[in-house]
N, C-alpha and C positions, 0 to 999 in steps of 0.2 A: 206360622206355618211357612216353610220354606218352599222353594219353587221346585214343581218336581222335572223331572229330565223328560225330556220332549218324548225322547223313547218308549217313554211309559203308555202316551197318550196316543204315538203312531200305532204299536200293538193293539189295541184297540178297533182301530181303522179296518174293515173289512172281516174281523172277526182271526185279525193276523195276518191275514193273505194278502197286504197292502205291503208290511215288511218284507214279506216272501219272495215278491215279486219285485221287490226292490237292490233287494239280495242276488238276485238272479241276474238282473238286467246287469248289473255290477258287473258278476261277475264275469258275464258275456262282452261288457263296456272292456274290459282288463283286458281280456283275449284280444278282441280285434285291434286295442290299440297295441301291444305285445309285438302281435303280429304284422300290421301295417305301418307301426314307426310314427303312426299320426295319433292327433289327440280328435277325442271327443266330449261329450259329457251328460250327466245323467243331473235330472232335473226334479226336484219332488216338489208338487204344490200342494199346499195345504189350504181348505177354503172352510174358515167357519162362519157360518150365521146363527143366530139366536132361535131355539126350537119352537119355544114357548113361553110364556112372559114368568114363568116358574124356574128360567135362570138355565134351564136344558139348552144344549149346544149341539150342531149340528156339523158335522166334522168328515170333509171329505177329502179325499187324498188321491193323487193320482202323479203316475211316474211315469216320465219323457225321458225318451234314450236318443242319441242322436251321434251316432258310431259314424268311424272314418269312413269315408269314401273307398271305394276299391277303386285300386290303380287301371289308367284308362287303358283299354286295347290300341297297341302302336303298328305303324310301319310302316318303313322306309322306302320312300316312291323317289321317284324322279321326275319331274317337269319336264316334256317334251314341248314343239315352240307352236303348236296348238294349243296347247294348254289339258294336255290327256296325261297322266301318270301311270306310271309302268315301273316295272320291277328292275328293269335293268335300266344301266346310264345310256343313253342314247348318245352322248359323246365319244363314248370306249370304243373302241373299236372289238370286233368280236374276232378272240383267236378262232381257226379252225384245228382243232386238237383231234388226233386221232390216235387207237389204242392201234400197237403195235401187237404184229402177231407172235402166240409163241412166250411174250415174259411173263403170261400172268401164270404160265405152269411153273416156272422157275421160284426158288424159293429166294429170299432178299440177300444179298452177300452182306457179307461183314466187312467193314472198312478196319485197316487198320491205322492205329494213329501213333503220331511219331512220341 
């Protein structure tokens, strides 16, 4: 008798629904690594013991997924010489810009170029 293919024996496992969900986890494992550029990996264990001394096997299965990380929440602060960070450079100096009355009716000219 030849060895039969493990697949045979997974199917079995939960009455199919160990496959199912192994299939699934997949194919969710695909997407976020797709999507995030990072790897992950999906894990299947398989635990047998002996049922009964009649040679019966007792066969359990269980599937671990363990998907990328989402990229962390960023931004760019500045050190002030307390040690407080803020949004703007406390070096710059801060223009005083004002809008001028009058050009925002005007529509944009056209430059011409040589």
């Amino acid at each position: 008798m030849s060895i039969r293919p493990i697949t045979d024996t997974l199917r079995h496992i939960g009455g199919g629904t160990f496959m199912d969900q192994a299939s699934e986890e997949l194919a969710a494992l695909v997407s976020a690594v797709d999507a995030s550029g990072k790897g992950g990996t999906l894990t299947l264990t398989i635990a047998v013991k002996k049922a009964t001394r009649g040679g019966a096997m007792h066969i359990a299965g269980k599937v671990a997924v363990k998907k990328p990380g989402d990229e962390p929440m960023e931004a760019m602060l500045f050190a002030t010489p307390e040690g407080n960070l803020i949004a703007e450079d406390p070096r710059q100096q801060k223009l005083d810009l004002k809008q001028v009355s009058g050009a925002s009716d005007a529509p944009p000219s056209n430059l011409k170029t040589a």
